[in-house]
Structures are given as C-alpha cells and as structure tokens.
C-alpha positions, 0 to 999 in steps of 0.5 A, a space after each residue: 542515458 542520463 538520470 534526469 532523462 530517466 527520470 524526466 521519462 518517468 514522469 512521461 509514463 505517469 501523465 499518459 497513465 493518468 491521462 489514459 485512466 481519465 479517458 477511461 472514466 470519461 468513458 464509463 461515464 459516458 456509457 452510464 448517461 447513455 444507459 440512464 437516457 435509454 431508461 429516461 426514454 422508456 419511461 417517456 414512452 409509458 408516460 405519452 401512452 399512459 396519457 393516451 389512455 389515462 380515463 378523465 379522471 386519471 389524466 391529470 396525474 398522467 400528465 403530470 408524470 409524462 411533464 417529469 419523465 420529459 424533464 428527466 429525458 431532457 437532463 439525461 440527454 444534457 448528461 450524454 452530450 457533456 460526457 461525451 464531450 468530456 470524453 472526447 477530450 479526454 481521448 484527445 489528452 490521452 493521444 496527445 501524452 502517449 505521442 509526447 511520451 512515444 516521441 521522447 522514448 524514440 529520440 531517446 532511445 533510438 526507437 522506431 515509430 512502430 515501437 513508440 508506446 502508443 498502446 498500454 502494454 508498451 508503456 508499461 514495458 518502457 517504465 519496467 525497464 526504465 525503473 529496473 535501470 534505476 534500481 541496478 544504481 541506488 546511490 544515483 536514485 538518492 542522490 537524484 531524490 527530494 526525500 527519502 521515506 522509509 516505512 517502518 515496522 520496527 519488523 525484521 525487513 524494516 529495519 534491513 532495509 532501514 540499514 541499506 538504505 541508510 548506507 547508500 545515502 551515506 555513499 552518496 553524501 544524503 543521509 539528511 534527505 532519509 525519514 523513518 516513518 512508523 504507522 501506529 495502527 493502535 495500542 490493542 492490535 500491536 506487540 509492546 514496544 514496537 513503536 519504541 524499536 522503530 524509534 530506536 532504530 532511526 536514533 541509530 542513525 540520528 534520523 527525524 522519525 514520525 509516526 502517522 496514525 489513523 483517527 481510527 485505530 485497528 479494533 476501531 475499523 473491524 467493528 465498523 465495518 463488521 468485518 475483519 480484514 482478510 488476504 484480499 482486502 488488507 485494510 489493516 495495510 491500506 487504510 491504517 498505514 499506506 493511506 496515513 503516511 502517503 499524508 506525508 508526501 504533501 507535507 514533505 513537499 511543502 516542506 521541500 518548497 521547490 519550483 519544481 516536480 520534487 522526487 519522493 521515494 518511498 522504500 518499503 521492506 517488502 520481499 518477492 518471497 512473502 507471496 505470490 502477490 507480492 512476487 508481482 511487484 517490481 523492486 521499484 515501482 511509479 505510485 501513481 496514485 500519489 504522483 501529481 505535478 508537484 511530486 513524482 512518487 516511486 515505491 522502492 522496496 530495498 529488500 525485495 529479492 532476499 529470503 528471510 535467511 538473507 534478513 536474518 544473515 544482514 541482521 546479524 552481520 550489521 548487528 541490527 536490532 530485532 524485536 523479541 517476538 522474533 525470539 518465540 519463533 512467530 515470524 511477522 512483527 504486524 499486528 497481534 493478531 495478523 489475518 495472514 498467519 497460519 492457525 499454529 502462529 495464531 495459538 503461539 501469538 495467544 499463549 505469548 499474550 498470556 505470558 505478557 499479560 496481554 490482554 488481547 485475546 480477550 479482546 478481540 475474542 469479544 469482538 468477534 462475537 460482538 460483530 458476529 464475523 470469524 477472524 478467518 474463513 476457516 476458523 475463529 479466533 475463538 477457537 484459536 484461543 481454545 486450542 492455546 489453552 489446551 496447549 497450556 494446560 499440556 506443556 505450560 506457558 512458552 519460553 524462548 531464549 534472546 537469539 532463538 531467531 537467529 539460531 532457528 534460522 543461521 545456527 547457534 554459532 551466528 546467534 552468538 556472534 551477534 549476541 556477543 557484538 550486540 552486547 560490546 555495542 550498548 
C-alpha cells in the first residue's frame, strides 16, 4: 500500500471518529431535552392541580403559573423534536463514514465484510496499525508532509528529537518544511535561558523558530484558578503550550495556501519511559482535536521508545546542546517548579534559586499562600523551601561542574568526550 493511500485512510478514521463523537453529543442532547420536558411536565401538572384548587383569590396567580409551565412544556417539547431529528441524522453520518471507511479498508486491505470497522474498537485497530506503518518510514512521512512542527523546550528530549527529525528531513531533501516551536510559559515559571537555547538550538540547523505564549502566563493561571495544576490536570501542558502552539496549525495552513487537505506533523519529545500515562501513548498518533478538511494533524513523538540513557548517549554522540540545569542533577527542563517532580528535585530546584538569585521561591511561596491552595497534595512549597534552607545552612550552597549530566548518566569518559568536541565546535 502506498503512502497516499495510508494516508488517504487516515483521513478516513478522522471523519468516522468525528462523525461518531457527533452522534454521541447528538445523543446526550437528545437525552437532556428528554429529561427537561419530563421536568417541564411535572411541572405542568402541579400548576393544572393548583389551579384546580387555587382559593378565588390565589387563581389568577395559579393561572399565571400553569400559562408559563404550558409555554415551558411546549419549547421542551420543541427541543425533543430538534435533537432527535439532529440525532438521527447524525446516526445517519456516523453509519455512512464508518461503511465508506469499512469499504476502502477491505478494498484496500482484502478484508472481509465481517472485519470492516463498523465498530469503534476496530476502527481504532485499523489507525494503530496504519500509523505504526507510517512510524516504521520516517523519511516517507516527511516527505509526504505539508509541514513539520517541533515542539520545544529547549529540554534534553527536544532537542534529541529536534536532531532526528532534522536528519530524516534532510535524507529526504525537506529540511525547509521543519518549524521549531518553543511555549514560553512566562519569565517567573521557567529557568534563564530557556528560550534562548531553544533559539539556539534551531539556529544550529538554520530553522524559522516561533515562540507561542499565552495572554496569561503560569503564575497568572494558578492565581486565577485558585489552584495549581496537578498530575491529572496539567494545565501548565494544555493550556500554556499545546492550546497556544495548535494556533499555529491555522496559520501554517494559510500559509501553505493549498487546494488540498495539508499534512501537519507535529513531533513532541515524549517518551514511553517518563509515565505510565504516557506509556499509553503511541509513537504516532491522529490529533484529532486539531484535524479539520483543511488539515490532517498527526502528533509524532521521534524519541518515544529511548531511556533517558538513550537521550543522554544521542546528546553526546551529536555533540547536542543541553541546558545547564542538567548539570545539578535535577532531571526536567519544565517549569521551576514542576508539579510533577519529586520533593528532594523541589528542594534542589530552590537552593539553585538561591545560587542564581532567583527570586522564584519566594514567589510562588507567596502565592501559595495567597490563593491558600499546597503546590502538591502531600506537601507546600513552603516546606520545601524550609526543608532547603536547613540544607543550606548544613552543606552550603550546591555546586555542580559543566557535564556532571553526562557523567552521572554515561561515566566520565563520555562527559569528556563531549566536552572535548563541544569545545572544538564553538
């Protein structure tokens, strides 16, 4: 099979998803107008018995109220009949793409009328495997794509799969179709110099590089909201950097001014090992939140089946630039203070504070109390804070050398390789 026949199957899976998740709001509507002119009734009724009963002077109130609940019965009503309709024609949609989508998979495929996708489950089988396919050839994927978009953090796995990427497009005579794209989630939530290494770090390759920021940055959200972000609701991750560079589909598109679908790929440096929720994830996915008629949006995440001492060999073998966070042996280039790390990483994230003079701790120790919500279920960033200090005041301020990453990860030998190579490269 072809890549435009894959591809054109993809697109296939996106309408029936999308026609399905249609029928399925179709329906809760549907349910919902159902409920409210059951209520609607109820209150009919009371409203005719209260007017059966109503004393002389009470009647015209009662009269009054049984006109309104007649009025309110009638549009409920009104609402069944349009949902349902709506419904029904959305089941419709939802039959005709899954037998469209069934039909091209078994003439593609040689499938059987008993296989054909007529079911979610199946449809989901079918896109796995046809994005596994599409995974296994990378060169082919670009060469097939509108644009390329790599989202960056300037952090150790970005910039890994920054370099893949970059290598494939060049195999396949594409490296023009790449962007980097860096979410700058605001001054006080993220290390010095981020923003500057993520520039950096496209420059290498002579990349257009665009930064997305939200109105609103980190700090600005949690005292919004009244609350920080937590594993579950990682709105540091949805609303500050995915929300904020998917804007940039639509723009690239524009751009692009194709008369047809245009293939986005946005690649992300995620890894299966990080989390068993990210485990989940496939090495290429459909976003189909983001894909339209005008775009077909696959998420691919380059790096996703290396360990961190995979990232950290393609760093040193590529001579690849890393921020020098790194180097003090806290693990993730996120925000300052990421809701996800550990409470030791948290105490050596606020003693580096210290050493930069930062700052940071501070404020969002002060917001914490303001908004009267802990950092983390089990703990504050107040006593994280105090927790540094009696570090501190035992062992002094930290210190690290440049390629203590490298060397806590590959041994000293491969730290000073790199620093060696680093040094010939400036």
């Amino acid at each position: 099979m072809d890549l435009t026949t894959r591809l054109h199957l993809l697109d296939l899976i996106r309408l029936s998803a999308s026609a399905e998740s249609t029928c399925r709001a179709a329906e809760r509507a549907e349910h919902r107008a159902r409920l409210h002119r059951k209520e609607a009734a109820a209150t009919r009724r009371r409203c005719r018995s209260a007017v059966r009963t109503a004393p002389g002077r009470e009647l015209d109130d009662a009269v009054k109220a049984l006109a309104d609940a007649e009025s309110t019965y009638e549009a409920r009503a009104a609402q069944v009949v349009a949902t349902g309709a709506r419904w029904r024609r959305a089941f419709t949609a939802s039959e005709r793409a899954d037998a469209r989508l069934g039909e091209e998979l078994a003439r593609t495929r040689k499938l059987t009328s008993a296989s054909q996708p007529r079911r979610k489950g199946a449809r989901l089988t079918a896109e796995i495997a046809l994005l596994s396919e599409l995974a296994a050839m990378p060169e082919e994927l670009i060469r097939a794509a509108s644009a390329l978009l790599v989202q960056s953090s300037a952090g150790k796995d970005s910039v890994v799969a920054l370099d893949r990427v970059v290598r494939w497009a060049k195999a396949a005579g594409c490296l023009d179709k790449v962007v980097v794209v860096h979410a700058d989630i605001g001054q006080d939530a993220e290390w010095p110099g981020v923003r500057d290494l993520a520039r950096q770090q496209a420059d290498r390759y002579g990349l257009r590089f665009v930064v997305v920021k939200a109105p609103v940055g980190f700090l600005g959200m949690v005292e919004k909201r009244g609350m920080w972000p937590d594993a579950q609701n990682r709105l540091c991750t949805s609303t500050l950097k995915r929300d904020e560079a998917a804007k940039l589909f639509t723009q690239i598109v524009d751009e692009l001014g194709l008369d047809e679908q245009a293939l986005i790929v946005n690649c992300l440096g995620i890894r299966a090992d990080e989390s068993p929720s990210r485990r989940k994830k496939h090495e290429l996915a459909i976003d189909h939140r983001a894909s339209n008629g005008r775009r077909l949006v696959l998420t691919w995440h380059p790096v996703f089946h290396l360990s961190e001492q995979d990232i950290w060999q393609e760093i040193v073998d590529n001579t690849l630039d890393y921020h020098p966070v790194y180097d003090t042996l806290i693990p993730r280039l996120s925000c300052i203070f990421c809701i996800l790390a550990s409470f030791d990483v948290l105490v050596r994230a606020v003693r580096l504070c210290w050493v930069l003079g930062l700052e940071t701790p501070k404020t969002y120790t002060d917001l914490e109390d303001r908004i009267g919500h802990r950092f983390k279920n089990k703990f504050s960033l107040a006593e994280v804070v105090a927790e540094a200090s009696r570090l501190e005041a035992a062992e002094g301020p930290i210190t690290w050398r440049r390629g203590d990453a490298i060397r806590h990860h590959l041994g000293e030998e491969a730290a000073t390789a790199y620093l060696q190579r680093l040094a010939l490269a400036a």
